[in-house]
Residue, then its C-alpha position, 0 to 999 in steps of 0.5 A: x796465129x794460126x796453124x801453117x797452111x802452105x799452098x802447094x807447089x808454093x815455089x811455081x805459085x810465086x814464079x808465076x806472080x814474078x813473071x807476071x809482074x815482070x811482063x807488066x813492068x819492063x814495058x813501062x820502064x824501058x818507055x821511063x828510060x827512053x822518054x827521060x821521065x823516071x817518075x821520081x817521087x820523093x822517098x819518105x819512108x827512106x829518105x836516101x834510096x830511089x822512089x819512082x811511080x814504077x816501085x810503087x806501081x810493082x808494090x800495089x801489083x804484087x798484093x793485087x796479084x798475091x791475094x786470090x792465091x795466099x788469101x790470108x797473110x801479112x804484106x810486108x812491103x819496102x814501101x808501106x808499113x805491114x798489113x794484113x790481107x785477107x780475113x785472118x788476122x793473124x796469118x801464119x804467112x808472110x810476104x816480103x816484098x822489094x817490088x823493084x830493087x835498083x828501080x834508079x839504074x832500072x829506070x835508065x833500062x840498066x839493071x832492074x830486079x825485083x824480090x818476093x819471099x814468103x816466110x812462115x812464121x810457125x816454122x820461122x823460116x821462109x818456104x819460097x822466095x823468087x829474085x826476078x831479072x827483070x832485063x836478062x835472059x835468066x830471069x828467075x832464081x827460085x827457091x823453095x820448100x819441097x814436100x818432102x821437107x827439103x830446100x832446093x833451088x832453081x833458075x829458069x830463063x826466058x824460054x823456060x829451061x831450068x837450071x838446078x842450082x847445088x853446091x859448088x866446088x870450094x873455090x880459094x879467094x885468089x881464084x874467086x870473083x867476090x862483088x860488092x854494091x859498091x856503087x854509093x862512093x864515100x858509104x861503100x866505094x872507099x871502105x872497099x878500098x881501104x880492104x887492103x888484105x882482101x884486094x892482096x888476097x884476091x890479087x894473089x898469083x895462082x901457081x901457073x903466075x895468072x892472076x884470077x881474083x876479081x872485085x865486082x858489082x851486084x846488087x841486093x838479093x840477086x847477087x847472093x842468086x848469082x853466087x847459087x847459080x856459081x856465076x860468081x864465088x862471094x857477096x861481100x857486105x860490110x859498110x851499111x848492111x842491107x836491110x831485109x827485104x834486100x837480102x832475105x829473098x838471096x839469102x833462102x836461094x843461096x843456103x837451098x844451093x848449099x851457099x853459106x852467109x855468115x855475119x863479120x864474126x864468122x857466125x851464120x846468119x839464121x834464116x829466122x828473122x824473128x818475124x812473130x807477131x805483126x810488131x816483129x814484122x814491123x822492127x825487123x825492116x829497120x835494122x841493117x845486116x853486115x855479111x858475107x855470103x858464099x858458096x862454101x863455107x871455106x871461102x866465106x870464112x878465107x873472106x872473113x878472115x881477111x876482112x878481119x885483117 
């Protein structure tokens, strides 16, 4: 492997790229959702999530767009098996990409995202991830690797305004909105139903006799993005797990905010995924991860503990 070589500003780099994509790909969606032709193709690779022309479409983009700015590195794709681009063989970076996240609500010009995170394997972590927004107004959530060493985490709207995203204040369950994918009804709906001690935890009064605790939808990275940005407290994710490219990209912007992830145990989840030589890379989009994601640690382990219950 060779030695790291990070571009510099790698954070605004891959901003760029996302909003470039982004632009690119909502016209053609919204005409998908309006005209009725959604370019359903069947899904070889995983034979029980959406494939349209349009995932496709983003996942040859991303490497056309990525190439003459990182050179050389691996392109680890939801849609093709990895590959090396550019005249290193073994590339220090990394490319994880989900070109377009819920592409089945997507098509309908429902809910649409899309996840671009780049990992370095001589640090094994990542050092720069974007979660785009492909219909909001808040379109981007970014994290990276600062000069100085540091994480930090941002969003940026339409217009450009950002948004700092830092640590919040602890909040408990009964006061928090906790989101799920809930969306699949027997894989994921009915588990979440049956979580009696987490609905009676959030249904808990507070003193003034208010109820506040809620359950809501999210989906894959973006909702680990919105518990950064304080929008909501906790992501929960304990029926399937989700497979890497759906939370890693979340995963780095919510610990730069000064979130927390944890597995069902209780233990943290490494923001190592292990991605060493180009068979890790390969393994490592087959296994699926159960979590709890939050914006303290207080609130995941009161989560937690209920889940355990």
């Amino acid at each position: 492997m060779t030695s790291m070589i990070v571009p510099p500003d790698l954070g605004e780099l891959l901003a760029d790229v996302v909003r470039s994509a982004i632009a690119e790909i909502r016209p053609r969606l919204i005409s998908a959702a309006f005209s009725g032709n959604r370019g359903e193709s069947e899904n070889l690779r995983h034979s029980d999530n959406f494939l349209s022309a349009h995932d496709m479409w983003m996942h040859e983009r991303y490497r056309e767009l990525l190439a003459p700015r990182l050179r050389s590195f691996v392109y680890a794709s939801e849609e093709a098996e990895p590959q090396v681009v550019g005249s290193d063989s073994e590339p220090d970076l990394c490319v994880l990409v989900d070109p377009l996240d819920t592409s089945e609500l997507a098509v309908r010009g429902l809910q649409g995202y899309t996840h671009v995170m780049v990992y370095s394997r001589s640090l094994a972590r990542p050092v720069a991830s974007v979660v785009g927004d492909i219909y909001h107004f808040i379109q981007l959530y970014v994290g990276s690797r600062e000069a100085d060493g540091n994480d930090r985490a941002f969003a940026v709207t339409v217009d450009g305004t950002r948004f700092s995203l830092t640590r919040r204040e602890p909040r408990k369950l009964s006061e928090s909105i906790v989101t799920n994918f809930l969306m699949r009804p027997t894989e994921r709906f009915v588990p979440l139903s049956q979580q009696a001690e987490l609905i009676r935890a959030l249904d808990e009064p507070s003193p003034d006799g208010k109820r506040r605790g809620r359950i809501g939808l999210d989906f894959g990275s973006v909702g680990l993005c919105h518990v950064a940005a304080g929008f909501t407290e906790a992501v929960i994710e304990f029926a399937k797990g989700f497979a890497i490219w759906d939370l890693a990209p979340g995963h780095y912007i919510l610990e730069a905010a000064g979130g927390t992830v944890l597995d069902l145990d209780g233990d943290p989840v490494s923001l190592d995924y292990g991605l060493n030589s180009q068979t890790d890379i390969a393994r490592a989009m087959e296994p699926r991860q159960k979590f709890v994601a939050a914006g303290s640690e207080q609130l995941a382990r009161e989560i937690v503990r209920a889940l355990k219950a």
